[in-house]
N, C-alpha and C positions, 0 to 999 in steps of 0.2 A: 696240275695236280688236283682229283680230285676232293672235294671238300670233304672233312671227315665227321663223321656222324656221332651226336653226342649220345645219342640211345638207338640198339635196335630189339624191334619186337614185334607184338602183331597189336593192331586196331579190331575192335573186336566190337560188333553187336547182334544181341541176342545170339542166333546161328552161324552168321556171319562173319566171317577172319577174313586180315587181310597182313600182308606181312608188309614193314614200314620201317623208316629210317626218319631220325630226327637229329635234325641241324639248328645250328643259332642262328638268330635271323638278323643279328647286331654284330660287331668287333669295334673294337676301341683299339685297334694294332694302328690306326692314323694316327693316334692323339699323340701327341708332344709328350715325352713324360722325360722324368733329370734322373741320374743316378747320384746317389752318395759315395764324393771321393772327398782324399784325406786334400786338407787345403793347399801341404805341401806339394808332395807326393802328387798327387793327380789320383794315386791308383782308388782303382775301387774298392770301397768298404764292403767285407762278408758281414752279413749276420750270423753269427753263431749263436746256437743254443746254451747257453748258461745256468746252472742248477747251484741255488744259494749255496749248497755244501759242497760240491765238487767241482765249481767252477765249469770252467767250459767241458762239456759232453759232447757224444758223435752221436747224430743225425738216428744213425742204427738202435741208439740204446733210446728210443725214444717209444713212449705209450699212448693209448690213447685212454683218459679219463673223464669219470662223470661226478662232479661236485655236487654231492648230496646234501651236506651239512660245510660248511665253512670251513674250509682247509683239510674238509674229509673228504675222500676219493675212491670210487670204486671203477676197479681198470678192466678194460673191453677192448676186447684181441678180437682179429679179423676173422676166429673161428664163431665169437658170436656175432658177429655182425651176419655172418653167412647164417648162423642157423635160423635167424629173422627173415623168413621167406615168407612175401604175401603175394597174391596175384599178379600188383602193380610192377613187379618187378622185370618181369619181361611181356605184359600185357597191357593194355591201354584199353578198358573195358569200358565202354558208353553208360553211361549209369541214368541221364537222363538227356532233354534239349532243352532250351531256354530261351525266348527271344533277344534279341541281339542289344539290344538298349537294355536289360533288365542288369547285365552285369556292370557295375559301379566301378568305375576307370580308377578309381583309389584300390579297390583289389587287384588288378591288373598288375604282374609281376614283370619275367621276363619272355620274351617274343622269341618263339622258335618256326624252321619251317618244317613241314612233315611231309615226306616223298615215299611213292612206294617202293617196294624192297626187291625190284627184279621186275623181266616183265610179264612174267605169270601174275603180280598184284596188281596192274595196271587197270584192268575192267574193274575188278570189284572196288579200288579205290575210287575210280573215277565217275561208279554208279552212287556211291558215298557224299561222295564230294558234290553234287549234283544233287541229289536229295537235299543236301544242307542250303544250298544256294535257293535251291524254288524255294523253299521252306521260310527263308529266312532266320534261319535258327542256328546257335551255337550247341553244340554239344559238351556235355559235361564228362569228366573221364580223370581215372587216377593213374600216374606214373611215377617209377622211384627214379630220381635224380640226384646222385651224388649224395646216398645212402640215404635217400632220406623221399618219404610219397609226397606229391605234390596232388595238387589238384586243379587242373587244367579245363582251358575252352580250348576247340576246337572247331573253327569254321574254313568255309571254301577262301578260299583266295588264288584268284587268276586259273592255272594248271594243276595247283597244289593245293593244300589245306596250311593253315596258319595256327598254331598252338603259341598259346599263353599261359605261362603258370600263374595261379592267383595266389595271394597273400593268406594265411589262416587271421579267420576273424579276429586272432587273440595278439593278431599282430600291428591290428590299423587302432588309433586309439580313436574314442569317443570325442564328435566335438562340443559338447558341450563345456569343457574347460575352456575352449576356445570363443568360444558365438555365443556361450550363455551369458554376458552380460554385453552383447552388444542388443540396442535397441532395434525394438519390431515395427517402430512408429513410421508410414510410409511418407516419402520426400515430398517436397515442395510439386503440385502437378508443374505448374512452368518449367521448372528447372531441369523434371525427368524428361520432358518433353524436347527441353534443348540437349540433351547428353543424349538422346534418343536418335536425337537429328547428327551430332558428332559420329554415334556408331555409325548410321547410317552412311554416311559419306566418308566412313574408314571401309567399307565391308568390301572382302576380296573376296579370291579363292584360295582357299592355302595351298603354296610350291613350297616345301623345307629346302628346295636350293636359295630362295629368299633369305633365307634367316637362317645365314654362313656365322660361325661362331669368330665373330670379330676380333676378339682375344687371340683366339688359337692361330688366327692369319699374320694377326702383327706381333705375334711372337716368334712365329718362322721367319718374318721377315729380319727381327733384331737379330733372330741367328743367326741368318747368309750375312746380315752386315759383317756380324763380329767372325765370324770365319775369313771372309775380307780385309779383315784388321781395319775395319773401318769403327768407328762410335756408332753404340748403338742410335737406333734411331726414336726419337721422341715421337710417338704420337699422340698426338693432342687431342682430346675427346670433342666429339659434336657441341657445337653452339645449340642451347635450347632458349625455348621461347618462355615466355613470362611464363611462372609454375604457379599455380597460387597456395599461396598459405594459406591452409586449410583455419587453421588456431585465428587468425588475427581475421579471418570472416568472420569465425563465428565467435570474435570477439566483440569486431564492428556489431555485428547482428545483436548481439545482449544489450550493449552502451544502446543503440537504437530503440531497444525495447525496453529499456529502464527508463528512459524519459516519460516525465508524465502527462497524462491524456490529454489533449489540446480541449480548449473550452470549446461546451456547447457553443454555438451560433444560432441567433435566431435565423429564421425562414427569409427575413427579407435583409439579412446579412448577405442572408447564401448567394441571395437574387441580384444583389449588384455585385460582389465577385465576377469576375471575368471568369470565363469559359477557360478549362483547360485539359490539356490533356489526362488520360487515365491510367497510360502506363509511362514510366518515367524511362527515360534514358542516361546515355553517358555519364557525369558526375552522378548525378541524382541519383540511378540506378545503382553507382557502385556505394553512395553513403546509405543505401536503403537495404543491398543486400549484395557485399562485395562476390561469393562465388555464383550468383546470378547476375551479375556483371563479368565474370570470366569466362562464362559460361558463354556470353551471347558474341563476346569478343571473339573465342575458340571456333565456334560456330560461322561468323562472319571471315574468321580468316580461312578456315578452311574452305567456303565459298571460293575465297580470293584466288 
């Protein structure tokens, strides 16, 4: 069965039309999901619509409203929704291009693919499609989705083009409630130098067949148990390695630095001293600075 197309219209720049079908480029019809049934009974629970004064309603006598004022309501019938006609509605107009890193992945909506509409659109999509690719460029373009304009990228991907709806900016919040009170003061060099070295010796290529949703596996699995008439089955989460406490370094670390200053020595103090080393290890390194003691640990074991 063919795939069914969530918009069709034309792709449009400057002179230029091309007629085009868009499809989602995602389904969540894999994912495991539960119904609500009655405990006894088994059967499944209906949601019905419910109106404080008349109790349960049919589906039919239902409106669509827009809350202006707090529990005041003014109602919109699908004769106006119709008479709200902008271009975006059956047209997907290029409005400008953008390089490809300049679009902030926190805008980044939902992922659709976009095919041409027959094969009289095949050249012109395909001369499209191709300009964007040398280019390195996304395209900017507005489309109506589910009553509503969105504003999308639109780049080559493989045979096809890749559309993404973006979020309106009035939707992603500010982070300065977030990150404005965390500190600007840069870290210890040693220590960014060993996490430097951790990254390094994690750095792959990313496969997302790697990184299988573990939950959603050992959930199927408790099911075929319990269709079995078996007990579910326990699984026991991964053993981890020593985690450090973040709080109790940078506790150790204060208690360290509150101690008071060691007495000068004179010069021929210094001179009969024994020689000794200048960077500390093992104990000594973790009573002087417990997360750059974890640090160099983390490091050594991944060596290992």
């Amino acid at each position: 069965m063919a795939p069914r197309a969530s918009w069709k219209g034309y792709l449009k720049l400057s002179l230029v039309s091309c007629p085009v079908r868009l499809y989602p480029a995602t389904s969540t019809a894999e994912r495991i999901s539960f119904n609500q049934l009655h405990k006894d009974t088994h059967n499944r629970i209906n949601m019905k619509p419910v109106d404080p004064e008349l109790g349960l309603v049919e589906r039919a006598d239902l409106v669509k409203g827009y809350e202006y004022e707090d529990k005041q309501y003014i109602i919109i019938d699908d004769a106006d929704l119709e008479a709200v006609k902008i271009e975006s509605n059956h047209t997907m107009n290029i409005e400008a291009f953008v390089d490809e890193r300049s679009v902030d992945v926190i805008y980044q909506d939902a992922p659709y693919y976009l095919a041409p509409d027959g094969a009289m659109a095949e050249e012109t999509f395909a001369v499209l499609r191709e300009a964007m690719r040398k280019s390195g460029k996304l395209a900017i373009a507005r489309l109506v989705l589910s009553s509503r304009e969105r504003v999308v990228t639109i780049g080559a991907r493989e045979n096809g083009m890749f559309v993404c709806t973006l979020r309106n900016p009035n939707e992603v919040r500010g982070t300065a409630e977030y990150f404005g009170n965390i500190p600007a003061g840069k870290p210890d060099p040693e220590m960014l130098q060993l996490a430097e070295a951790l990254i390094k010796q994690k750095e792959t290529s990313f496969d997302p067949k790697n990184y299988e949703d573990r939950y959603e596996i050992a959930l199927m699995a408790m099911i075929r148990e319990k269709l079995k008439g078996h007990k579910p089955i326990i699984a026991a989460a991964p053993e981890r390695g020593n985690v450090i406490n973040l709080m109790d370094a940078l506790k150790a670390s204060l208690s360290q630095s509150a101690k008071p200053p060691a007495k000068s020595k004179s010069k021929a103090d210094e001179a009969a001293k024994p020689a000794t080393k200048s960077t500390k290890s093992g104990a000594g390194a973790a009573k002087e600075n417990p997360l750059k003691a974890n640090l160099l640990k983390a490091v050594g074991k991944s060596k290992g």
